[in-house]
NUZANU-496152 format. One record per residue: x, y, z of N, C-alpha, C in turn; residue number from 1; residue in one letter. Coordinates in Angstrom, 1 decimal, decimal comma, m for minus. Layout:
# NUZANU-496152
<nxx:X nyy:Y nzz:Z caxx:X cayy:Y cazz:Z cxx:X cyy:Y czz:Z seq:NUM type:A> .
...
***
This chain:
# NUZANU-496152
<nxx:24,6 nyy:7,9 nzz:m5,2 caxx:25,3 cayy:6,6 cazz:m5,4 cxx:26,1 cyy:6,2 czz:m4,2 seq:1 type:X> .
<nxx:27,0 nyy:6,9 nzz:m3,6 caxx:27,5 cayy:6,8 cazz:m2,2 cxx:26,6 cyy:6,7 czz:m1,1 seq:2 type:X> .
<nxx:25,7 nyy:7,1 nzz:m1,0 caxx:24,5 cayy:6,6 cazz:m0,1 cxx:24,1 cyy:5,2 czz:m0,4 seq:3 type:X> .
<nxx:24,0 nyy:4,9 nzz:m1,7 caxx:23,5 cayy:3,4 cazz:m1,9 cxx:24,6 cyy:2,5 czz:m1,6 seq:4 type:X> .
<nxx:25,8 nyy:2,9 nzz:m1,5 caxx:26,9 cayy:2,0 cazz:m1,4 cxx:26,9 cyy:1,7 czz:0,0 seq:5 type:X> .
<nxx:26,9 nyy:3,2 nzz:1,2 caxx:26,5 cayy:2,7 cazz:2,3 cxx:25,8 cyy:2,2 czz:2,5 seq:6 type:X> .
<nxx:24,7 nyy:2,3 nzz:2,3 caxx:23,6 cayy:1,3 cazz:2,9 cxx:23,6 cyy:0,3 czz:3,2 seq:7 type:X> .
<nxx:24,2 nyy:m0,7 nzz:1,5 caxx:24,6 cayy:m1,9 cazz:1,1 cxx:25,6 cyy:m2,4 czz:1,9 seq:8 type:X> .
<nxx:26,8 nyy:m1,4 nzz:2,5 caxx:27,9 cayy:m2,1 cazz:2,9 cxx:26,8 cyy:m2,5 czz:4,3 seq:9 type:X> .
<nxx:26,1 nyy:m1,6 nzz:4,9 caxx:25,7 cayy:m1,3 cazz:6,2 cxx:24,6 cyy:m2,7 czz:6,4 seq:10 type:X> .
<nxx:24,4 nyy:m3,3 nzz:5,1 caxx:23,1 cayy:m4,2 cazz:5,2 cxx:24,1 cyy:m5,8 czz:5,7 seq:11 type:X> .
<nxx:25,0 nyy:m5,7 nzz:4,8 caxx:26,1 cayy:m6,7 cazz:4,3 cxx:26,8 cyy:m7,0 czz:5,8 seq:12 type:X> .
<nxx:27,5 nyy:m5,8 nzz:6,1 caxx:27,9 cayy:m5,9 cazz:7,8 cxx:26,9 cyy:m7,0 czz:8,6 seq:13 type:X> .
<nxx:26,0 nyy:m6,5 nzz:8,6 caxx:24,9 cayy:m7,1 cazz:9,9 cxx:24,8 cyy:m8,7 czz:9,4 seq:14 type:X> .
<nxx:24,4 nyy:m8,7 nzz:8,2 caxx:24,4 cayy:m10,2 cazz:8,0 cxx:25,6 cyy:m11,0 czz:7,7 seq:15 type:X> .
<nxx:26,7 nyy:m10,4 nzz:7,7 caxx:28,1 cayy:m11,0 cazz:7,4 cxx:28,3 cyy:m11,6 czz:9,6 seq:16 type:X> .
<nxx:28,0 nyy:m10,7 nzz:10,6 caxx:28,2 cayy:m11,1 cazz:11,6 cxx:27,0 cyy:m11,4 czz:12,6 seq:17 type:X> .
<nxx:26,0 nyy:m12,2 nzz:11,9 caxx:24,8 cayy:m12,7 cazz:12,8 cxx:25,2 cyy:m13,9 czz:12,9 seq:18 type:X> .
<nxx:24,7 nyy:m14,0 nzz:14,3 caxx:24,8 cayy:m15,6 cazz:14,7 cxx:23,6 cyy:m16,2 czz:14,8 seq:19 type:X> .
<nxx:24,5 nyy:m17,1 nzz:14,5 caxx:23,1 cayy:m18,2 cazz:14,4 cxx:22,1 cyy:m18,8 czz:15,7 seq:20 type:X> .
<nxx:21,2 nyy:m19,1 nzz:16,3 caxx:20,7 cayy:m19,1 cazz:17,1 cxx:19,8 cyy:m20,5 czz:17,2 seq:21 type:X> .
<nxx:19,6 nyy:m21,3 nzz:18,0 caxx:18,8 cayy:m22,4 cazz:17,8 cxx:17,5 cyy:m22,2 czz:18,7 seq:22 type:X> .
<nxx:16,5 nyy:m22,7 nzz:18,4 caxx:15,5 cayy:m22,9 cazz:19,7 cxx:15,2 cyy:m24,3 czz:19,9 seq:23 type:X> .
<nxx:15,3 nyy:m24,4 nzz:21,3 caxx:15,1 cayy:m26,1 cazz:21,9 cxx:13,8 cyy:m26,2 czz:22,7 seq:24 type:X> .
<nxx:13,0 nyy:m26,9 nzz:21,8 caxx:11,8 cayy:m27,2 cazz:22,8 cxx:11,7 cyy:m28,6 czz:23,5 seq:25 type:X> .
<nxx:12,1 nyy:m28,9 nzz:24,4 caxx:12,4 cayy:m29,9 cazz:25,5 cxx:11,4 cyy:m30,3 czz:26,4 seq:26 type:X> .
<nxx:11,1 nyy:m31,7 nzz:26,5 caxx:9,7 cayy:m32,4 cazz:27,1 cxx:10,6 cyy:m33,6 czz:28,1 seq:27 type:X> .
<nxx:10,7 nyy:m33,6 nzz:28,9 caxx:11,7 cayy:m33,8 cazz:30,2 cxx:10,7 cyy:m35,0 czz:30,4 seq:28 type:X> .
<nxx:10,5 nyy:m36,8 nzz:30,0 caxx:9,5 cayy:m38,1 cazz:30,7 cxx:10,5 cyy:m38,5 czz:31,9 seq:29 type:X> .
<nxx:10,0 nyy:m39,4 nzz:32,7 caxx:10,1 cayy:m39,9 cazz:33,5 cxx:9,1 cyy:m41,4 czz:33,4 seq:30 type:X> .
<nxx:9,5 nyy:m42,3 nzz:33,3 caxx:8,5 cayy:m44,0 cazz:32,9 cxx:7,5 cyy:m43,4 czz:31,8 seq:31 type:X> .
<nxx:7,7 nyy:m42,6 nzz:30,5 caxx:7,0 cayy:m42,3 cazz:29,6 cxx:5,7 cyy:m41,3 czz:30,0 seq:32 type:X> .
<nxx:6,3 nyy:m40,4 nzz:31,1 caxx:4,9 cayy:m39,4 cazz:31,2 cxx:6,0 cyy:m38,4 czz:31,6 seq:33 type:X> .
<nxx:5,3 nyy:m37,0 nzz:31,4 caxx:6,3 cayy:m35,7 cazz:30,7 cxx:5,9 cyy:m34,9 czz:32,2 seq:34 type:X> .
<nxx:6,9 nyy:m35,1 nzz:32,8 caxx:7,0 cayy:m34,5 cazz:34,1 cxx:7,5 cyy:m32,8 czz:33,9 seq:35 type:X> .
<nxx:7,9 nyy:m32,3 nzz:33,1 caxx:8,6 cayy:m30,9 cazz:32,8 cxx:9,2 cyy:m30,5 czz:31,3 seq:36 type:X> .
<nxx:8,7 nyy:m29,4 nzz:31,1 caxx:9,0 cayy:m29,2 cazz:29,8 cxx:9,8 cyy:m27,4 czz:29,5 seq:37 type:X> .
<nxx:10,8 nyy:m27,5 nzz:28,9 caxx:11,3 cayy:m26,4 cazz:28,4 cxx:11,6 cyy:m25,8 czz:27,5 seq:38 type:X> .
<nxx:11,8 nyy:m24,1 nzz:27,4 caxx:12,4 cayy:m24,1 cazz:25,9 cxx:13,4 cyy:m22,7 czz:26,5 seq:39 type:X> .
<nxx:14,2 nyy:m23,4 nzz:25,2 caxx:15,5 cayy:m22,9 cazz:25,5 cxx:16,0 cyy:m21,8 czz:24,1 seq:40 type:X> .
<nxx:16,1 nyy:m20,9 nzz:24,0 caxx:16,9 cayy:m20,4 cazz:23,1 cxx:18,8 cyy:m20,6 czz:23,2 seq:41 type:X> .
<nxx:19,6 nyy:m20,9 nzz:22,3 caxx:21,0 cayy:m21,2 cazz:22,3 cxx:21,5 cyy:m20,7 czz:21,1 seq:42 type:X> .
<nxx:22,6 nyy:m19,9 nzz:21,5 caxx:23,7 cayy:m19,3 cazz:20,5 cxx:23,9 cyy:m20,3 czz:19,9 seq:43 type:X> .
<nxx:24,7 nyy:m20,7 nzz:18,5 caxx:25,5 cayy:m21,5 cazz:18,1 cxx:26,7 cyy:m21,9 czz:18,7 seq:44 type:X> .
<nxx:27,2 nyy:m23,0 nzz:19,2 caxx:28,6 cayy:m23,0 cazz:20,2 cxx:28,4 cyy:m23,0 czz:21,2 seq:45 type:X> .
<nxx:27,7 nyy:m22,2 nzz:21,6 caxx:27,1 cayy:m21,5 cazz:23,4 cxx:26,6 cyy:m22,9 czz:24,1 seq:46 type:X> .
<nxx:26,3 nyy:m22,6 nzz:25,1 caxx:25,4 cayy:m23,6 cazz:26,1 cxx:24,0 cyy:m23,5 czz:26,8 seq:47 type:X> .
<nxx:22,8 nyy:m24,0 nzz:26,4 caxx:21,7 cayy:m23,9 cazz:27,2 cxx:21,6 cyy:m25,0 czz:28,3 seq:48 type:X> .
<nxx:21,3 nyy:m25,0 nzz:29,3 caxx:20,7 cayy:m25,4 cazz:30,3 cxx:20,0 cyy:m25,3 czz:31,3 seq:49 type:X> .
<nxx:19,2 nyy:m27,1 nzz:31,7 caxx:18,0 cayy:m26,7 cazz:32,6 cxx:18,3 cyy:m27,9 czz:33,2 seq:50 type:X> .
<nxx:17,3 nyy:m27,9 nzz:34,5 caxx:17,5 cayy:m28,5 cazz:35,2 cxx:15,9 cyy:m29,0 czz:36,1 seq:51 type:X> .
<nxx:15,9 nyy:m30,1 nzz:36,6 caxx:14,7 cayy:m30,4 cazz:37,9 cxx:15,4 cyy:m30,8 czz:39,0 seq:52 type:X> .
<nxx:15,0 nyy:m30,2 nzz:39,9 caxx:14,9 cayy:m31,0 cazz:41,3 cxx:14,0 cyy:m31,5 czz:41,7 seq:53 type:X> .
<nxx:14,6 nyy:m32,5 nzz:42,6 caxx:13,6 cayy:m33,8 cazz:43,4 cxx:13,5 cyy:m33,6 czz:44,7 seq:54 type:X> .
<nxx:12,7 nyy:m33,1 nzz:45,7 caxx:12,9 cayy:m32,6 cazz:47,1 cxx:13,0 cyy:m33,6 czz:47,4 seq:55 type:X> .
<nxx:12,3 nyy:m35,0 nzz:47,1 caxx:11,7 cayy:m36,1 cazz:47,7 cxx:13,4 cyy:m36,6 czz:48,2 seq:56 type:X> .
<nxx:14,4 nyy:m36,7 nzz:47,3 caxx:15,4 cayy:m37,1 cazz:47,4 cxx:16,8 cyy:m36,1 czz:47,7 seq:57 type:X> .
<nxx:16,1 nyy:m34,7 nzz:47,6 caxx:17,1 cayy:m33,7 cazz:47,8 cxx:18,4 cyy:m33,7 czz:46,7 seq:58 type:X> .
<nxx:18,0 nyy:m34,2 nzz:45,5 caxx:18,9 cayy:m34,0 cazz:44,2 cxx:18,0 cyy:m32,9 czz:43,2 seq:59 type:X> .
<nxx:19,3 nyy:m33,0 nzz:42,1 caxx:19,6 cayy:m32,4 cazz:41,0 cxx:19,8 cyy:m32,9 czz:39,6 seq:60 type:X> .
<nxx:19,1 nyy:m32,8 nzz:38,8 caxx:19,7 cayy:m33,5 cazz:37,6 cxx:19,7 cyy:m32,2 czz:36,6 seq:61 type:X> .
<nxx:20,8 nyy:m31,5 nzz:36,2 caxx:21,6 cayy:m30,8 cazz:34,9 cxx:21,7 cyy:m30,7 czz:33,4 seq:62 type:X> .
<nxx:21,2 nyy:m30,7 nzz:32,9 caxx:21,2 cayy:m31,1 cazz:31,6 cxx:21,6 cyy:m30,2 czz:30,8 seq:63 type:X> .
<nxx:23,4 nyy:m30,0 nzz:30,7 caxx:23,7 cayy:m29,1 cazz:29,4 cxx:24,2 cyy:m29,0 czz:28,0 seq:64 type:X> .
<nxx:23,7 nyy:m28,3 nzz:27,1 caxx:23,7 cayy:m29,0 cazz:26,1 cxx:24,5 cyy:m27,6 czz:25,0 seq:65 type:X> .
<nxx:25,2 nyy:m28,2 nzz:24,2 caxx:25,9 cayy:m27,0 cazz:23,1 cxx:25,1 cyy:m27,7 czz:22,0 seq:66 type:X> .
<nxx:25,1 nyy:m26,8 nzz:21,0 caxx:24,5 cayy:m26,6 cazz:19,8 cxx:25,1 cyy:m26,2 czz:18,6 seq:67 type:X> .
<nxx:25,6 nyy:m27,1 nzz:17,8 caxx:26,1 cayy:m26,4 cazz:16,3 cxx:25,4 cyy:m27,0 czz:15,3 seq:68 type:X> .
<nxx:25,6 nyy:m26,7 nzz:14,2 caxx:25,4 cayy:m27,3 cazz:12,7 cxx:26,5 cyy:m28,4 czz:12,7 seq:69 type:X> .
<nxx:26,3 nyy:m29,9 nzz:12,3 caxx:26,5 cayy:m31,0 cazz:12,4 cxx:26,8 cyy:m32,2 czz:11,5 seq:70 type:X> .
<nxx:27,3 nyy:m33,3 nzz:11,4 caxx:27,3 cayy:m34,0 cazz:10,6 cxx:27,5 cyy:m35,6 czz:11,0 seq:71 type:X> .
<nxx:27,0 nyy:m36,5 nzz:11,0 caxx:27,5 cayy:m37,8 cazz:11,4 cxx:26,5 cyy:m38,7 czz:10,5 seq:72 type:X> .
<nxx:27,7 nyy:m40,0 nzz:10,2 caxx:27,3 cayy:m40,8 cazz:9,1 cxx:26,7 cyy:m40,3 czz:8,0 seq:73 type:X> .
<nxx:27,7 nyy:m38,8 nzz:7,5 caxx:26,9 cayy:m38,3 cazz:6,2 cxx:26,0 cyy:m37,6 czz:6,1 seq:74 type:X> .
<nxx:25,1 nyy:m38,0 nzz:7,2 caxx:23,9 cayy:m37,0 cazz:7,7 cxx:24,1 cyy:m35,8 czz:8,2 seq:75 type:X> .
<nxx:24,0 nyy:m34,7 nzz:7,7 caxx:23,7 cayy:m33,0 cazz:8,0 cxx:22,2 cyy:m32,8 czz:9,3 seq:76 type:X> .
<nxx:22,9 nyy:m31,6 nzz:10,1 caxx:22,2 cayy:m31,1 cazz:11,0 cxx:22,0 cyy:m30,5 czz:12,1 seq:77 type:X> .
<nxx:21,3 nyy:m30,6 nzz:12,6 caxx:21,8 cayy:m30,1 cazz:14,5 cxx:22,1 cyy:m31,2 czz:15,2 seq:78 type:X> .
<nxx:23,2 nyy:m30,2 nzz:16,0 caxx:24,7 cayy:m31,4 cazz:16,6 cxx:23,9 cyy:m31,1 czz:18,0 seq:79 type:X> .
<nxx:23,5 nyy:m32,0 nzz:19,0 caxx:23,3 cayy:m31,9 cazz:20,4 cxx:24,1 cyy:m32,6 czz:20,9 seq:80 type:X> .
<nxx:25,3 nyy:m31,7 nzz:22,0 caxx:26,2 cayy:m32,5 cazz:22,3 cxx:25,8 cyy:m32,0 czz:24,0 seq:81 type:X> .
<nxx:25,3 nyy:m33,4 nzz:24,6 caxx:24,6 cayy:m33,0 cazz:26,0 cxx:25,2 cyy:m33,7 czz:27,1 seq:82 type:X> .
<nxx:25,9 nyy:m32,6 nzz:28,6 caxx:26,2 cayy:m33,3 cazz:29,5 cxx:25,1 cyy:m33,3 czz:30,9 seq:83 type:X> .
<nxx:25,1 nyy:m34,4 nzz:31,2 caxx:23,6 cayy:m34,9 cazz:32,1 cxx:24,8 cyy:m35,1 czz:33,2 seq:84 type:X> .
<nxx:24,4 nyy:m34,0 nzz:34,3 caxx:25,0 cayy:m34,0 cazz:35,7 cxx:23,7 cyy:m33,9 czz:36,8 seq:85 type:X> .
<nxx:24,3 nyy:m35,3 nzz:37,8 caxx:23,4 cayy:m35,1 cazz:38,8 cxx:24,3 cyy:m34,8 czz:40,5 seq:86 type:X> .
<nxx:23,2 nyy:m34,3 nzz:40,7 caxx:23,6 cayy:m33,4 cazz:42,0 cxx:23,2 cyy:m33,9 czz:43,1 seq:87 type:X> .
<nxx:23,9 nyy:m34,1 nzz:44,4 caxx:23,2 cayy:m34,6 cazz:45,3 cxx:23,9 cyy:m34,0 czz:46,6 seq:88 type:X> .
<nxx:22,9 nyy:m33,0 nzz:47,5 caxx:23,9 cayy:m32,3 cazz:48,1 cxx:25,2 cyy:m31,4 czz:48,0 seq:89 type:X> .
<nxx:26,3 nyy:m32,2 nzz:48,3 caxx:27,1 cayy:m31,3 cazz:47,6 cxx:28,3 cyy:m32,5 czz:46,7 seq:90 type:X> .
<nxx:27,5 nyy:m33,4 nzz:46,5 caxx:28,1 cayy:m34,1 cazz:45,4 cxx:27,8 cyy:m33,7 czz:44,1 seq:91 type:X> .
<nxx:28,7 nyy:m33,7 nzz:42,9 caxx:28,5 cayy:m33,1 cazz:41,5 cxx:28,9 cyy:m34,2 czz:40,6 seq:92 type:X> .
<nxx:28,3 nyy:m35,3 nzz:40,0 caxx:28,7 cayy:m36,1 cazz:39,4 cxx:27,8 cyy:m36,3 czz:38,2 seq:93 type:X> .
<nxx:28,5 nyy:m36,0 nzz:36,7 caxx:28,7 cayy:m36,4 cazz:35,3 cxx:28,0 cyy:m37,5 czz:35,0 seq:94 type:X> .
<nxx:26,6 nyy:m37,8 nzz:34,9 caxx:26,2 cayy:m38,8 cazz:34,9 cxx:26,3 cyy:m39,4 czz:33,3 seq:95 type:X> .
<nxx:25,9 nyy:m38,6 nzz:32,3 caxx:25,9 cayy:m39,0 cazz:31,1 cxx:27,0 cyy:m37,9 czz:30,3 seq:96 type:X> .
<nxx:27,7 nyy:m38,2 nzz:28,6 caxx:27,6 cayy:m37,4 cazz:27,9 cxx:26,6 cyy:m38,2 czz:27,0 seq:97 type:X> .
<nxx:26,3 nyy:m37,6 nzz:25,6 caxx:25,5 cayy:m37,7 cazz:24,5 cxx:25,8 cyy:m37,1 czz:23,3 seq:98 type:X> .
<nxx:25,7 nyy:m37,4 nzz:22,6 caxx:25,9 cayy:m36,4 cazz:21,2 cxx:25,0 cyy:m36,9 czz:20,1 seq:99 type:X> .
<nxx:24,1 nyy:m36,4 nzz:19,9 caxx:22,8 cayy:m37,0 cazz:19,0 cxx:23,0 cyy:m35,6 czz:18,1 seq:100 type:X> .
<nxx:22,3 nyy:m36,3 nzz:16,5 caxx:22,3 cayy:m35,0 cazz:15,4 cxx:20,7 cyy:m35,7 czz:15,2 seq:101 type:X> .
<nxx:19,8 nyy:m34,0 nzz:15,2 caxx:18,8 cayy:m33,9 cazz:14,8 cxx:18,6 cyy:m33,4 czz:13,5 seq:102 type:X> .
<nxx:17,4 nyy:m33,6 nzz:12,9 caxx:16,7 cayy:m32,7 cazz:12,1 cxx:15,7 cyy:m31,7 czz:12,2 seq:103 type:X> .
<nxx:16,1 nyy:m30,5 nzz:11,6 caxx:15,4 cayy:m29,4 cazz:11,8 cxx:13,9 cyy:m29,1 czz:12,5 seq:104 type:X> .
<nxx:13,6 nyy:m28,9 nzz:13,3 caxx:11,6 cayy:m29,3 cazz:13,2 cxx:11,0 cyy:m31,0 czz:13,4 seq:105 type:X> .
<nxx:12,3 nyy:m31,8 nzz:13,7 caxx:11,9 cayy:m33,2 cazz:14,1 cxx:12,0 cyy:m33,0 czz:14,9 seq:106 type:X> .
<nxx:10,8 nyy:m34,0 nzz:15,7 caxx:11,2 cayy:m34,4 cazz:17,2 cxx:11,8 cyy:m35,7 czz:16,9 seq:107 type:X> .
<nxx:12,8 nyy:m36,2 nzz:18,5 caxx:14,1 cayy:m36,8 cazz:18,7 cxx:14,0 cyy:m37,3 czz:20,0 seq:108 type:X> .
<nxx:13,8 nyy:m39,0 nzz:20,3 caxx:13,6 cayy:m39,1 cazz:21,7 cxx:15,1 cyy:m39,3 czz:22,2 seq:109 type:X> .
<nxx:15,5 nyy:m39,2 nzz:23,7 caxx:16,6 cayy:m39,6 cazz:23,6 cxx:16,6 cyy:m40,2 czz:25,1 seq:110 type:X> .
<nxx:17,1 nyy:m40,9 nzz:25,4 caxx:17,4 cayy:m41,5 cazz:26,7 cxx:18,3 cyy:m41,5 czz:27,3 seq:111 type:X> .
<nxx:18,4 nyy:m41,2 nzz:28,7 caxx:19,1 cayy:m41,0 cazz:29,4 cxx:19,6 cyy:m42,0 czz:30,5 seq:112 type:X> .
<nxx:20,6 nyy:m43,3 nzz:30,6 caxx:20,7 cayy:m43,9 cazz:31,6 cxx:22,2 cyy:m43,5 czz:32,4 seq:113 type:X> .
<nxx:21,6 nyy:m44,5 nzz:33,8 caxx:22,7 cayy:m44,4 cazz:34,5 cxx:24,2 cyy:m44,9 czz:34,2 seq:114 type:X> .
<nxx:25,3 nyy:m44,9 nzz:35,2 caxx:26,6 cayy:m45,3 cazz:35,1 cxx:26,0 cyy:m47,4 czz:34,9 seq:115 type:X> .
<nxx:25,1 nyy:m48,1 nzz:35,3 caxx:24,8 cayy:m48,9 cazz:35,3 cxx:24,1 cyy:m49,2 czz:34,0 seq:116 type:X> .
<nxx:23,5 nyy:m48,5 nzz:33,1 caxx:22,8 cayy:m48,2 cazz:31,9 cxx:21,4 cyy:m48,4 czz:32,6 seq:117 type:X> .
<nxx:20,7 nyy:m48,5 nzz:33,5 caxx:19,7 cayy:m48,4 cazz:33,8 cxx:18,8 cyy:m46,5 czz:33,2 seq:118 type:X> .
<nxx:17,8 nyy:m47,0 nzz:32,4 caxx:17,2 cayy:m46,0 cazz:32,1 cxx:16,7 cyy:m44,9 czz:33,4 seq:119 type:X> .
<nxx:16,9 nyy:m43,5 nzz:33,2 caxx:16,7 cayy:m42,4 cazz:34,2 cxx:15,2 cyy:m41,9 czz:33,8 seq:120 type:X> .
<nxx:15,6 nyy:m41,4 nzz:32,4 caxx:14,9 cayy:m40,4 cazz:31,9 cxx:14,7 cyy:m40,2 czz:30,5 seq:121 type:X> .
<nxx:14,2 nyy:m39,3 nzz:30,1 caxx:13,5 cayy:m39,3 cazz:28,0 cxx:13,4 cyy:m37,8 czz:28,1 seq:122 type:X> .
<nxx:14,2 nyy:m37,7 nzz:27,0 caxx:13,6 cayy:m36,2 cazz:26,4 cxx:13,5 cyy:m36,4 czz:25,4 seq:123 type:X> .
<nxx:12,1 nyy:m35,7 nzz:25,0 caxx:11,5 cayy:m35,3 cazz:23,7 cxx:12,2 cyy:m34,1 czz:22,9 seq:124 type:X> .
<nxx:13,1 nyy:m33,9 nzz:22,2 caxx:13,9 cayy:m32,6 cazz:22,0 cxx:13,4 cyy:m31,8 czz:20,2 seq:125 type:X> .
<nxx:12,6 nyy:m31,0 nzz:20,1 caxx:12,3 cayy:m30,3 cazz:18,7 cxx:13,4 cyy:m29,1 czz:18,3 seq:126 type:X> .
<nxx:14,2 nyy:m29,1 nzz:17,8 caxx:15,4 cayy:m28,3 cazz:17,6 cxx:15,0 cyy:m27,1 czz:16,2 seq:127 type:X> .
<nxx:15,3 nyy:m25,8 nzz:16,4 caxx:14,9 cayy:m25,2 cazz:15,0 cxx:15,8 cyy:m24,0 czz:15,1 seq:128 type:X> .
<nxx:16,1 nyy:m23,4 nzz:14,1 caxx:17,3 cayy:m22,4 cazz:13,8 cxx:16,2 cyy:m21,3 czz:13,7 seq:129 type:X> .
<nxx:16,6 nyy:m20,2 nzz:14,6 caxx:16,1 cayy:m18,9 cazz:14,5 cxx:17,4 cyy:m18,2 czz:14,2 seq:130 type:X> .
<nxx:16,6 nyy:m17,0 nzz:13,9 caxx:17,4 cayy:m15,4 cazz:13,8 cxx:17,3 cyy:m14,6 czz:14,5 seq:131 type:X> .
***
């Protein structure tokens, strides 16, 4: 009986302190054709990021993104709260924030413009909760 009680406390432990984990499968367009694609595994809270460079222009563009469980207008789900930094030499400049809530296994287009609103970029983002 004290063996089964360990065991149980020993089961209860592990899943009383697992974290949660998201996977981001990310499709990077440029004028509607998918120049780069990633996948990202992210802690809950934590931060994934990626990035392209452009030799042509000797930049950088950043894209980092935290991940929780979510809520806006009532609607439940994954919280993408993403900062889009572009790099240029040794300039480091904040181009976008964003905060979009997906649904599980949906894809989510999202767009990316400049300080002018002129559109940059599209990600295709499929968001799903692993263990």
């Amino acid at each position: 009986m004290k063996v089964l009680m360990a065991l149980i406390l020993f089961i209860f432990s592990f899943s009383t302190f697992a974290v949660q984990k998201y996977k981001l499968d990310i499709n990077l367009l440029s004028e509607n054709k998918s120049i780069s694609t990633y996948e990202i595994i992210v802690v809950e809270n934590g931060k994934g990021v990626f990035s392209k460079s452009d030799p042509a222009t000797n930049s950088t563009t950043e894209v980092a993104i935290i991940v929780t469980q979510g809520e806006m207008d009532g609607k439940k789900g994954i919280l993408l709260n993403m900062d889009v930094v572009y790099k240029k030499s040794t300039v480091r400049k904040i181009s976008s924030h964003i905060q979009t809530l997906v649904s599980a296994g949906k894809e989510a287009l999202v767009d990316i413009a400049d300080n002018e609103g002129k559109k940059q970029m599209s990600l295709k983002i499929i968001a799903t909760s692993v263990l």
